[in-house]
N, C-alpha and C positions, 0 to 999 in steps of 0.2 A: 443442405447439409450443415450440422453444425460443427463451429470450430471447436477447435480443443480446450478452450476456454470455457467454453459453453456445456461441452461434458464435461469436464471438471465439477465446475458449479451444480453440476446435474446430477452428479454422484454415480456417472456414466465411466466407462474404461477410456482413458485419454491418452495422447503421447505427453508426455515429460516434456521431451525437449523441442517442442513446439516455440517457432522464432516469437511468437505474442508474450506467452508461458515466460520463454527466457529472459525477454526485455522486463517484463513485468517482476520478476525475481530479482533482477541485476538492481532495479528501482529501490525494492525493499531494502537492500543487503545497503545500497547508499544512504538510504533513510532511515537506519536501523543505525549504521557508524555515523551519522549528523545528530541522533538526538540522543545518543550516551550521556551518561551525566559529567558532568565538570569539564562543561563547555562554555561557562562564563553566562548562560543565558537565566533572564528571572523565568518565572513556571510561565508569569502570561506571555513573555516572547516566545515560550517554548511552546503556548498554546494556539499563539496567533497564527505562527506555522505551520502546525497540524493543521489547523484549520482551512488553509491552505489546500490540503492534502484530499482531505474528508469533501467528498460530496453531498454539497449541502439536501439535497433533496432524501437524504435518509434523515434527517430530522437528529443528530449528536450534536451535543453542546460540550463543549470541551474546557469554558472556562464560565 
């Protein structure tokens, strides 16, 4: 059976508030208010971070 993530991604009918779904939202919403602008940070700190973020095996280069 696949999770709700998985249809998601599948373009499959999903639940919303699936506990993966919502963690993975609550992530975004923190990662979204961290990298606003006039945070003090230069673009490559702000890229080192993402980079962080991003898994490497899709192959984006960020700075």
């Amino acid at each position: 059976m696949k999770s709700q993530k998985e249809r998601m991604l599948a373009g499959e009918l999903y639940v919303a508030n699936d506990a993966e779904l919502s963690r993975e939202n609550h992530r975004a919403k923190r990662l979204v208010r961290e990298f606003k602008p006039n945070h003090g940070r230069t673009a490559g700190r702000t890229a080192t971070i993402i980079d962080g973020h991003v898994p490497q095996n899709r192959g984006w280069r960020l700075h």
